[in-house]
PyMOL Python script that loads the backbone (N, CA, C, O; Angstrom):
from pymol import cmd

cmd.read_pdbstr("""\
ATOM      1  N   UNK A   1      18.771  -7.432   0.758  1.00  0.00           N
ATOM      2  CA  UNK A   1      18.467  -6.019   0.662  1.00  0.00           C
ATOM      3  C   UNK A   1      18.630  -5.412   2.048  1.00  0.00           C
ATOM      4  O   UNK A   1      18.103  -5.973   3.009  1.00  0.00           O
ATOM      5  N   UNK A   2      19.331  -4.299   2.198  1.00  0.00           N
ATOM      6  CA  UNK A   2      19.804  -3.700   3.273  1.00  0.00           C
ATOM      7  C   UNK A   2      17.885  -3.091   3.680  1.00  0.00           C
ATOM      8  O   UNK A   2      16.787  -3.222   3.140  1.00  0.00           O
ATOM      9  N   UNK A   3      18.362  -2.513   4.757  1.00  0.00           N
ATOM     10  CA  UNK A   3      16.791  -1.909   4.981  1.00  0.00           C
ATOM     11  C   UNK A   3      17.160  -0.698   5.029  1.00  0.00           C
ATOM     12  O   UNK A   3      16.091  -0.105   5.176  1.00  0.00           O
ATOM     13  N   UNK A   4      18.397   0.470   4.988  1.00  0.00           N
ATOM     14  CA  UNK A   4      18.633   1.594   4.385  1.00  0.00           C
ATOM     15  C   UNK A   4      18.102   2.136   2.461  1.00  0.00           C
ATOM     16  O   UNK A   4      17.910   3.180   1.838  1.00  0.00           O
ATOM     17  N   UNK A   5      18.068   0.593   2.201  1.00  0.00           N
ATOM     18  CA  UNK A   5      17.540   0.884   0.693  1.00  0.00           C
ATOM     19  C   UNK A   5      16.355   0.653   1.258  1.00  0.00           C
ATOM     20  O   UNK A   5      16.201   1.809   1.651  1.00  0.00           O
ATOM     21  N   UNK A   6      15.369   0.094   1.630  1.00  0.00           N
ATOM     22  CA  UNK A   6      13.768  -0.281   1.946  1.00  0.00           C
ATOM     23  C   UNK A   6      13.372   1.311   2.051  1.00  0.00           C
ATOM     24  O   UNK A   6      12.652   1.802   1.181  1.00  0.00           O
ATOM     25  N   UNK A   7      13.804   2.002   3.008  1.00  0.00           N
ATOM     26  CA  UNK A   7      12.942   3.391   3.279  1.00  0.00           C
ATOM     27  C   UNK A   7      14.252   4.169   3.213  1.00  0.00           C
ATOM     28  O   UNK A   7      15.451   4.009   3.439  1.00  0.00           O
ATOM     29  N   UNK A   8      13.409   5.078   2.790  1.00  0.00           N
ATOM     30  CA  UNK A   8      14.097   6.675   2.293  1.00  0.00           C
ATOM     31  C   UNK A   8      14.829   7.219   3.689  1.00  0.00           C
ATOM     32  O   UNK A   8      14.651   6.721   4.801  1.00  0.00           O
ATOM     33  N   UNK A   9      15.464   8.053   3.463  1.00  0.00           N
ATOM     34  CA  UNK A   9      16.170   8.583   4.085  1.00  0.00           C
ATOM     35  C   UNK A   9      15.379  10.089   5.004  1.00  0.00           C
ATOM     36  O   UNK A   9      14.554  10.784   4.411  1.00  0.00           O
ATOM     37  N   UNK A  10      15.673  10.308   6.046  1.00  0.00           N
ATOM     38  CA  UNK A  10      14.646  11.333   6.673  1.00  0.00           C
ATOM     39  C   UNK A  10      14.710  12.575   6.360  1.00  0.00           C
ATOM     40  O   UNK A  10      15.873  12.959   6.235  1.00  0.00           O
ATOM     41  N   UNK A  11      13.816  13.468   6.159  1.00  0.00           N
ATOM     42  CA  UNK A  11      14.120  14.859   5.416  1.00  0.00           C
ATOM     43  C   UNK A  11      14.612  15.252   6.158  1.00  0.00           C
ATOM     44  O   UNK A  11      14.586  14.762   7.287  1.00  0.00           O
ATOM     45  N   UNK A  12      15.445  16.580   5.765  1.00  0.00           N
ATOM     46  CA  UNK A  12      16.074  17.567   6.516  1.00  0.00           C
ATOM     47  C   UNK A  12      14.920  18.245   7.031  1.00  0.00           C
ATOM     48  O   UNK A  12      13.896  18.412   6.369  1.00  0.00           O
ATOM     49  N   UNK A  13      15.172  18.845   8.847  1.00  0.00           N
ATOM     50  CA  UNK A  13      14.611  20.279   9.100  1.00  0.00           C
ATOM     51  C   UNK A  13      14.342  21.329   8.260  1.00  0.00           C
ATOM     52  O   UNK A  13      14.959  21.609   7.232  1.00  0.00           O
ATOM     53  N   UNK A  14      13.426  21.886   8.716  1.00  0.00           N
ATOM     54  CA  UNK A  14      12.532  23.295   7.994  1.00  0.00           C
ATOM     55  C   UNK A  14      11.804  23.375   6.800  1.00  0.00           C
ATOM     56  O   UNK A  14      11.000  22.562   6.344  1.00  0.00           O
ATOM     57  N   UNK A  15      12.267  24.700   6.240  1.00  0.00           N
ATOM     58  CA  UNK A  15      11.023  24.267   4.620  1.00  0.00           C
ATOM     59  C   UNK A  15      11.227  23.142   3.837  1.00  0.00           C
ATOM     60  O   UNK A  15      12.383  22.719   3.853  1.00  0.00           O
ATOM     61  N   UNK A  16      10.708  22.751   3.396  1.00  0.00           N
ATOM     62  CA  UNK A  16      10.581  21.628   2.241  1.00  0.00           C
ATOM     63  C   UNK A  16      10.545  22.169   0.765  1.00  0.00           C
ATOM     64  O   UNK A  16       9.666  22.945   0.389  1.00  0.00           O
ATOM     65  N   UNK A  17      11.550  21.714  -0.045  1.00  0.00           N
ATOM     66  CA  UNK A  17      11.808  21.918  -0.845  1.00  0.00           C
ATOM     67  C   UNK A  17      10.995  21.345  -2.046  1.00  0.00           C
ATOM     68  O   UNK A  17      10.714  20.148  -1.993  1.00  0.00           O
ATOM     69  N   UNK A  18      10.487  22.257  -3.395  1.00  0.00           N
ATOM     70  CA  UNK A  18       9.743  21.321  -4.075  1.00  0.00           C
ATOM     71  C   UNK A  18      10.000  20.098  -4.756  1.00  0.00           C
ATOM     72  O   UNK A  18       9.058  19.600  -5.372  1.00  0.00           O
ATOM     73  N   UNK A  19      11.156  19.495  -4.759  1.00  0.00           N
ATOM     74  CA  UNK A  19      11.270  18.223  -4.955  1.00  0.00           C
ATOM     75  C   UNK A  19      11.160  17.112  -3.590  1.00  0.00           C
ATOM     76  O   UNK A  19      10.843  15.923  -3.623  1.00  0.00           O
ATOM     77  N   UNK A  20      11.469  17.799  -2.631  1.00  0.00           N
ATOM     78  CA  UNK A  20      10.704  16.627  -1.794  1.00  0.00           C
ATOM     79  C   UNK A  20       9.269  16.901  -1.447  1.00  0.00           C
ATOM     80  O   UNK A  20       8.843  15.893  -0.883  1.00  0.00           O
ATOM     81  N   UNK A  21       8.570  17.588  -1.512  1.00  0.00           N
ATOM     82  CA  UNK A  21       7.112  17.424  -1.713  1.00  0.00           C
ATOM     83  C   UNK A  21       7.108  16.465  -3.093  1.00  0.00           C
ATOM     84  O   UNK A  21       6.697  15.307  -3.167  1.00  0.00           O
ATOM     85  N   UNK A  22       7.502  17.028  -3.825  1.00  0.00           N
ATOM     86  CA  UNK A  22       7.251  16.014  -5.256  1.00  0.00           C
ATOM     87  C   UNK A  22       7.710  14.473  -4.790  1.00  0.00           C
ATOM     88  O   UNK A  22       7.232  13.565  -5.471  1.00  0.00           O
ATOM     89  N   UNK A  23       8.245  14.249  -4.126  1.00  0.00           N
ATOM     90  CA  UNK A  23       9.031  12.989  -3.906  1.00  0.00           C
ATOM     91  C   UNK A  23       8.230  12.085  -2.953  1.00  0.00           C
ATOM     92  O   UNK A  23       8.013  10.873  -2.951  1.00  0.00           O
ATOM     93  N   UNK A  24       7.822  13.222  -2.042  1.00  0.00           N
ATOM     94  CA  UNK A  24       6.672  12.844  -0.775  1.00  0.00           C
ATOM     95  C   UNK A  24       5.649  12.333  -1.926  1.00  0.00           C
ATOM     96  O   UNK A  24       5.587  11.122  -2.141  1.00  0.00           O
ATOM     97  N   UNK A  25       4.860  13.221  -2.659  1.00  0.00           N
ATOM     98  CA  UNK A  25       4.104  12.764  -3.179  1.00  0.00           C
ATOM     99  C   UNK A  25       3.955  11.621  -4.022  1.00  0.00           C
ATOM    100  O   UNK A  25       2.894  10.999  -4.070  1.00  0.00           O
ATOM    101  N   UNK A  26       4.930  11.322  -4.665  1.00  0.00           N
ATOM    102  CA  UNK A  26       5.441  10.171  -6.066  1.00  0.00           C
ATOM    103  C   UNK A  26       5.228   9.014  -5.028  1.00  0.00           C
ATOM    104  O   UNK A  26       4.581   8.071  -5.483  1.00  0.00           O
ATOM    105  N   UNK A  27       5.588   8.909  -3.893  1.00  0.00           N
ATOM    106  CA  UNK A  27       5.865   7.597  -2.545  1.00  0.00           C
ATOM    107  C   UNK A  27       4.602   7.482  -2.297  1.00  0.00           C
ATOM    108  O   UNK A  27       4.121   6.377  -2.544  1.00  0.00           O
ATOM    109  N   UNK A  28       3.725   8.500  -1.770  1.00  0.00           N
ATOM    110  CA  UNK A  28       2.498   7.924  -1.431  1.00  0.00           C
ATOM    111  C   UNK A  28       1.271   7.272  -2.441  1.00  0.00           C
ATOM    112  O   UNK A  28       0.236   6.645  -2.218  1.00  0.00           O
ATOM    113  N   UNK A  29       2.059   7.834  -3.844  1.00  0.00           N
ATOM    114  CA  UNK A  29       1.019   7.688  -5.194  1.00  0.00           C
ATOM    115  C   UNK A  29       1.464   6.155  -5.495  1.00  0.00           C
ATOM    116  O   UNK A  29       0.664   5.337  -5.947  1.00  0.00           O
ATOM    117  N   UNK A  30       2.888   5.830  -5.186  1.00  0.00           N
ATOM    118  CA  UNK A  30       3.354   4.175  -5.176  1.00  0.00           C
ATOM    119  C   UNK A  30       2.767   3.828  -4.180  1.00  0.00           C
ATOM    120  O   UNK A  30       1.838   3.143  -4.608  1.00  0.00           O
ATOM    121  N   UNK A  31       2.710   3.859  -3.112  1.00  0.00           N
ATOM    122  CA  UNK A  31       2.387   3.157  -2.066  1.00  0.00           C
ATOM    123  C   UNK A  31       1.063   2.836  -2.262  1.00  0.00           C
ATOM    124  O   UNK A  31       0.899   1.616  -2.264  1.00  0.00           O
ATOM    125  N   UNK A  32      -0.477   3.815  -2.516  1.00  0.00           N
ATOM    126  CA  UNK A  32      -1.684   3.587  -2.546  1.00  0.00           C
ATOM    127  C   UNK A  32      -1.096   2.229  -4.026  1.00  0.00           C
ATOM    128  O   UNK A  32      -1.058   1.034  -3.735  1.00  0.00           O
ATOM    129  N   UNK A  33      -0.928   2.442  -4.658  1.00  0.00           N
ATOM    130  CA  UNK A  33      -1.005   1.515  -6.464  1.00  0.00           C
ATOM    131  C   UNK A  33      -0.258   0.122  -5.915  1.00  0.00           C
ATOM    132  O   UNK A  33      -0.653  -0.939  -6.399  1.00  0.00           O
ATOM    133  N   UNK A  34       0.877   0.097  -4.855  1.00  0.00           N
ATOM    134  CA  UNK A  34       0.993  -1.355  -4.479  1.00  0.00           C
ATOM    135  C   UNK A  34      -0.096  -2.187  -3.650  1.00  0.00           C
ATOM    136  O   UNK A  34      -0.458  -3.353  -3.812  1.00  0.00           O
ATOM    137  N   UNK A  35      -0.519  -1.207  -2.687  1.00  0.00           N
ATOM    138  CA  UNK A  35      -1.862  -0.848  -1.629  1.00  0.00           C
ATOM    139  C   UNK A  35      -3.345  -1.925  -2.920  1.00  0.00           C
ATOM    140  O   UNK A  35      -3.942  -2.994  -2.799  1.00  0.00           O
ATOM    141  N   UNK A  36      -3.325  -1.095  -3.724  1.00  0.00           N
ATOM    142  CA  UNK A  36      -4.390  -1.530  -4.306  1.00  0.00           C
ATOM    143  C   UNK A  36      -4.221  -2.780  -5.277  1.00  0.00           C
ATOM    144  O   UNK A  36      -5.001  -3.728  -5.371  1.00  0.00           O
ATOM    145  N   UNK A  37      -3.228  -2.613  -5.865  1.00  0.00           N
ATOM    146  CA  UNK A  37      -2.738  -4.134  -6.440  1.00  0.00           C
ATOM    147  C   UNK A  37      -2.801  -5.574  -5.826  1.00  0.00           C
ATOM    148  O   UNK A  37      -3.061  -6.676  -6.308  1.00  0.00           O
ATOM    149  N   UNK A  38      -2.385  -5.038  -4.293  1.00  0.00           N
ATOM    150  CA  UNK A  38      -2.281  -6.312  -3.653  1.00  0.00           C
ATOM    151  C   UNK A  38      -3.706  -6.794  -3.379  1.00  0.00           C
ATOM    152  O   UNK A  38      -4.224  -7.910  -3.375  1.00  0.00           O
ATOM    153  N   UNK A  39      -4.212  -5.400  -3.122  1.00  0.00           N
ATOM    154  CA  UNK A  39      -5.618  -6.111  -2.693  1.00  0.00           C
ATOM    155  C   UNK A  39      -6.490  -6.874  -3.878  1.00  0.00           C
ATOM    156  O   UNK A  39      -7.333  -7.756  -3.714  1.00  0.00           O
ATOM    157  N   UNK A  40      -6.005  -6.229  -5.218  1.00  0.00           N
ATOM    158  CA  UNK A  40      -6.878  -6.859  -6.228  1.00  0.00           C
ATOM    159  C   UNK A  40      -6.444  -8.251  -6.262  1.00  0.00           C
ATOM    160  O   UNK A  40      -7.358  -9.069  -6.161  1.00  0.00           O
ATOM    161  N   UNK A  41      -5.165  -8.746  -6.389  1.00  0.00           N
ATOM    162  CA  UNK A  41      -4.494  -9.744  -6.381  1.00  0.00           C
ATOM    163  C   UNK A  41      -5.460 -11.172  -5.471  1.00  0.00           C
ATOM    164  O   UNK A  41      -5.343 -12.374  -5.709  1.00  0.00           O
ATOM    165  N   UNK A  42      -6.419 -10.487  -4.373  1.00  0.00           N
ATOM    166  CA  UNK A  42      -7.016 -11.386  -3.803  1.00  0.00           C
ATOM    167  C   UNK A  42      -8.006 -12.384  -4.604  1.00  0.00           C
ATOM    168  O   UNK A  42      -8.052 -13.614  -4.638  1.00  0.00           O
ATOM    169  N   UNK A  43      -8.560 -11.667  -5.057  1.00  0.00           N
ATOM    170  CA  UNK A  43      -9.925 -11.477  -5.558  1.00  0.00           C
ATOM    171  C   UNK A  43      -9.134 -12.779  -6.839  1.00  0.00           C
ATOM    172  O   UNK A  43     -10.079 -13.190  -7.513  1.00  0.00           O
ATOM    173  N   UNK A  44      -8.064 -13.332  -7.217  1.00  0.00           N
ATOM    174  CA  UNK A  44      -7.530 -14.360  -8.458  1.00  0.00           C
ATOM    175  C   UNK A  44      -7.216 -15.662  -7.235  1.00  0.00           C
ATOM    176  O   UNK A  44      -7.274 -16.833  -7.609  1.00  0.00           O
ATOM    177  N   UNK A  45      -7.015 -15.456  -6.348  1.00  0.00           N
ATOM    178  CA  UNK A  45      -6.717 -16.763  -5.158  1.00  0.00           C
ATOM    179  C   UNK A  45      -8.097 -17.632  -5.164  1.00  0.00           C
ATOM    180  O   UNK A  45      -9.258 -17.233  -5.248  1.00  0.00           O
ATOM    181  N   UNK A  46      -7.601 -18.899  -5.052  1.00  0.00           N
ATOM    182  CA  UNK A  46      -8.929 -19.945  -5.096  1.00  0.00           C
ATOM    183  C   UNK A  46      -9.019 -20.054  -3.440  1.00  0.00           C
ATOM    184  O   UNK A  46      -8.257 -19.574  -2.601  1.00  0.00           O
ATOM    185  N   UNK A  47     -10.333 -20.932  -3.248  1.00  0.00           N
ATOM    186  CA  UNK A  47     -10.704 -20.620  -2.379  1.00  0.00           C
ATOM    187  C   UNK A  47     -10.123 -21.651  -1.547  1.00  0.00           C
ATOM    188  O   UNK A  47     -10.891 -21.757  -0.590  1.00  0.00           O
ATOM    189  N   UNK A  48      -9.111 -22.514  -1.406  1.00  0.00           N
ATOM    190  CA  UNK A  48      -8.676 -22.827  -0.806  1.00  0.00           C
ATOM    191  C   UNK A  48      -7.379 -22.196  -0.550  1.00  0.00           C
ATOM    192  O   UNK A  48      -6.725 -22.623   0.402  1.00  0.00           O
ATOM    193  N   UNK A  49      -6.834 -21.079  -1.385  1.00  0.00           N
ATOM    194  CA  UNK A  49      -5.856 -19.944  -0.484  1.00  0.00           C
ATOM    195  C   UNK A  49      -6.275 -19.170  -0.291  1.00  0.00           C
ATOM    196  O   UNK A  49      -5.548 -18.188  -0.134  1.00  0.00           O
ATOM    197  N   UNK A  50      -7.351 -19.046  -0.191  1.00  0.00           N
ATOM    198  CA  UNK A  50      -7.973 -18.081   0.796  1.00  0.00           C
ATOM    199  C   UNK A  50      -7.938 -18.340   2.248  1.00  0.00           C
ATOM    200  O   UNK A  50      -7.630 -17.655   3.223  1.00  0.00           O
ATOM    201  N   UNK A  51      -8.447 -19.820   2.040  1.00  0.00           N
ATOM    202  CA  UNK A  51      -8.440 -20.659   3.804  1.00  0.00           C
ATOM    203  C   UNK A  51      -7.302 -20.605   4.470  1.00  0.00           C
ATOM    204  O   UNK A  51      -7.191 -20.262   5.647  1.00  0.00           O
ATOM    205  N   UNK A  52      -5.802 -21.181   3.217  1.00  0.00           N
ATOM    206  CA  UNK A  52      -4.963 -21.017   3.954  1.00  0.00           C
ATOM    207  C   UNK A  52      -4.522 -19.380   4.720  1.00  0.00           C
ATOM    208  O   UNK A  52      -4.377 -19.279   5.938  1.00  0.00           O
ATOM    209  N   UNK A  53      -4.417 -18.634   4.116  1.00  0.00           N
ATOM    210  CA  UNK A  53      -4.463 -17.127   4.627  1.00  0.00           C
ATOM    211  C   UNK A  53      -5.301 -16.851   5.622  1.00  0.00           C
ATOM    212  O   UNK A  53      -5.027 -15.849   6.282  1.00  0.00           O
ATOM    213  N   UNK A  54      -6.565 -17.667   6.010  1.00  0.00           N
ATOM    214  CA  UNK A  54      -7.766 -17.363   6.439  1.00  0.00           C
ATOM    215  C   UNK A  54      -8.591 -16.485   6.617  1.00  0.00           C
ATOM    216  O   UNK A  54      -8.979 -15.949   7.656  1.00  0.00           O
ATOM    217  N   UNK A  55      -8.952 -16.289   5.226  1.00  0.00           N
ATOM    218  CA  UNK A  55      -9.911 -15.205   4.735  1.00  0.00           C
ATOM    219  C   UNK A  55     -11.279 -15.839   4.095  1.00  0.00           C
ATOM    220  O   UNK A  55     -10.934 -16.687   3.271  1.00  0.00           O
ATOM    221  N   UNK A  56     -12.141 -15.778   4.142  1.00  0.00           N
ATOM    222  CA  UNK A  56     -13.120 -15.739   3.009  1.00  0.00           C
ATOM    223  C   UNK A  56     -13.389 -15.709   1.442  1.00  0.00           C
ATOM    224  O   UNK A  56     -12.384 -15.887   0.753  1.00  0.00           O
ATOM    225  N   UNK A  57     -14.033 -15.602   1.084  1.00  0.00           N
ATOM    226  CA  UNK A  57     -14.473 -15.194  -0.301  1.00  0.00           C
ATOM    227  C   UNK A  57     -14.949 -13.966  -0.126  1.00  0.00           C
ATOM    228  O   UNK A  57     -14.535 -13.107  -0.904  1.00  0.00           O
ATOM    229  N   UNK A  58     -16.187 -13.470   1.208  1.00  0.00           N
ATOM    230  CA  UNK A  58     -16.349 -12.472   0.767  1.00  0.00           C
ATOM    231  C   UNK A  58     -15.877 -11.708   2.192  1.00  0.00           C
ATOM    232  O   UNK A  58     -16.732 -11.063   2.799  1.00  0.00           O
ATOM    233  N   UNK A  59     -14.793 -11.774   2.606  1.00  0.00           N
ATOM    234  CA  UNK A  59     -13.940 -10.707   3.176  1.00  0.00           C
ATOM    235  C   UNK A  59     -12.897 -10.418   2.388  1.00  0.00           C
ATOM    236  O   UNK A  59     -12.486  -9.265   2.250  1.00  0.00           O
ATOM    237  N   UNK A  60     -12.389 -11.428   1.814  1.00  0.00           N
ATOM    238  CA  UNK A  60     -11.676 -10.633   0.328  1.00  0.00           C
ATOM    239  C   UNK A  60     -12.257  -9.689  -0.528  1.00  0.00           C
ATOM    240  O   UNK A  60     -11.647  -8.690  -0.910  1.00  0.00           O
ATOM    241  N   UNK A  61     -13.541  -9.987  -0.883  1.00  0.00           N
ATOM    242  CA  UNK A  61     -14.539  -8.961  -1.640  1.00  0.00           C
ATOM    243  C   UNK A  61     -14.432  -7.744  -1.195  1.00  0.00           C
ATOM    244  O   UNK A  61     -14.126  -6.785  -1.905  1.00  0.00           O
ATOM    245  N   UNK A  62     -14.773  -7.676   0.480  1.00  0.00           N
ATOM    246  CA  UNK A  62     -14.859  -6.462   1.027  1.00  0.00           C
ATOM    247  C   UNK A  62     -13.371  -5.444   1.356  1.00  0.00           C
ATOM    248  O   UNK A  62     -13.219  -4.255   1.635  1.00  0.00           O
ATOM    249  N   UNK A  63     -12.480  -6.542   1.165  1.00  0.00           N
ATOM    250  CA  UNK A  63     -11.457  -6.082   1.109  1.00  0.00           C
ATOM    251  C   UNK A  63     -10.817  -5.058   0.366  1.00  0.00           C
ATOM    252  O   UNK A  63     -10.144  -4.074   0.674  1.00  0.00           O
ATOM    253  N   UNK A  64     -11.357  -5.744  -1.088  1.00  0.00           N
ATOM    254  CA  UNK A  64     -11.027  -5.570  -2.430  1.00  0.00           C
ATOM    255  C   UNK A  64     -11.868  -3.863  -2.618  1.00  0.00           C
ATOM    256  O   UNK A  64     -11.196  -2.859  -2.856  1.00  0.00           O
ATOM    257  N   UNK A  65     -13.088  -3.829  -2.489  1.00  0.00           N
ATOM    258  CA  UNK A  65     -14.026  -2.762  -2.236  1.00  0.00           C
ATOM    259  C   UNK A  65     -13.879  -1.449  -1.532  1.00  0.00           C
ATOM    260  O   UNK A  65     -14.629  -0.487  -1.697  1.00  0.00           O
ATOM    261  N   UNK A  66     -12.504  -1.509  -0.469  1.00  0.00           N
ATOM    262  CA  UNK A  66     -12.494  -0.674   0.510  1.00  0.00           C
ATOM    263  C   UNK A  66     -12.065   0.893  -0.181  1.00  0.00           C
ATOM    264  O   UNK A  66     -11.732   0.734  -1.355  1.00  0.00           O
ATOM    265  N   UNK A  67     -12.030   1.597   0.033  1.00  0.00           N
ATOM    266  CA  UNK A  67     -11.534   3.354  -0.778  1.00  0.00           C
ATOM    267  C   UNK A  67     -10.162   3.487   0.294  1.00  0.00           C
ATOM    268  O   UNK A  67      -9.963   3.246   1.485  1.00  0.00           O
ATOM    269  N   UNK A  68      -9.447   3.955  -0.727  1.00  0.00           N
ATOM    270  CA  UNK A  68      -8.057   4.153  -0.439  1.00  0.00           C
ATOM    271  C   UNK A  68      -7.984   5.249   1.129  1.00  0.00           C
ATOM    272  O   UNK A  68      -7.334   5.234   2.174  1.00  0.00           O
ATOM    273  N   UNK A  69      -8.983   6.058   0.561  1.00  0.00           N
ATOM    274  CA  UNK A  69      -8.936   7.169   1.820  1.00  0.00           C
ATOM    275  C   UNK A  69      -9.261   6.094   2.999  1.00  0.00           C
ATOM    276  O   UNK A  69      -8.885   6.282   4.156  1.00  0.00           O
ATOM    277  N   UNK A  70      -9.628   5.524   2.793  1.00  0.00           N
ATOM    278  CA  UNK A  70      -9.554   4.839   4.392  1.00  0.00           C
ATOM    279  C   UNK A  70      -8.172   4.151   5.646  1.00  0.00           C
ATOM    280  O   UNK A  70      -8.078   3.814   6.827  1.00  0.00           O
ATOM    281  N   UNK A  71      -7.056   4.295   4.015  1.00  0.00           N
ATOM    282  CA  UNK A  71      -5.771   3.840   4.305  1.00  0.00           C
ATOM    283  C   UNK A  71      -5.218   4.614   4.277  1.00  0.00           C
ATOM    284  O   UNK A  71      -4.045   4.247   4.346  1.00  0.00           O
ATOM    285  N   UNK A  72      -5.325   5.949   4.189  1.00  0.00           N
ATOM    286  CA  UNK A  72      -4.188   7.067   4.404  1.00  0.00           C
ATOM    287  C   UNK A  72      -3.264   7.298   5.528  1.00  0.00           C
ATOM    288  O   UNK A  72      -2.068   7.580   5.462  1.00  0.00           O
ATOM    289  N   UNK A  73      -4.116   7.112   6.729  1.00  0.00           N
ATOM    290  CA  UNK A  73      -2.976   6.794   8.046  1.00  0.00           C
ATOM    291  C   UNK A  73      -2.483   5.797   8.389  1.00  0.00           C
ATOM    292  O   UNK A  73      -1.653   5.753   9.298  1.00  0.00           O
ATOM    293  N   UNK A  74      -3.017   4.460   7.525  1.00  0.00           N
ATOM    294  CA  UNK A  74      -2.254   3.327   7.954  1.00  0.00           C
ATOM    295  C   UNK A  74      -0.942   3.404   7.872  1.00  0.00           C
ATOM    296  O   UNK A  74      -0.245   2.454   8.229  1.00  0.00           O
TER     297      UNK A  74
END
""", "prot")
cmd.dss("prot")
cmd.show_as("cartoon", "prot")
cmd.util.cbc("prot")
cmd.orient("prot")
């Protein structure tokens, strides 16, 4: 996979048109739902891939727990 397909292409200067707001938006509404998937995904790992990763049981928990708004500027 090229990394021209990985990320979008950069908007044009000035107003923004309502399909790239719509588009902006659709990306960040994927991004939080992979965001949160992955993290649920922890929470099914036994606890010996957890070790290997080196995480916990319950830093995965807290992981799992966190509110999206906290990842908005990540």
């Amino acid at each position: 996979m090229a990394i021209d397909t990985i990320f979008a292409p950069a908007a044009p200067k000035g107003g923004a048109s309502l399909k790239a707001i719509t588009l902006r938006g659709w990306r960040a509404l994927r991004a939080w739902f992979v965001l949160r998937q992955t993290r649920r995904s922890l929470l099914d790992l036994t606890d010996e891939q957890l070790l290997d990763i080196g995480i916990s049981r319950g830093e995965a928990r807290r992981e799992v727990s966190k509110s999206f708004y906290w990842d908005v500027n990540a």
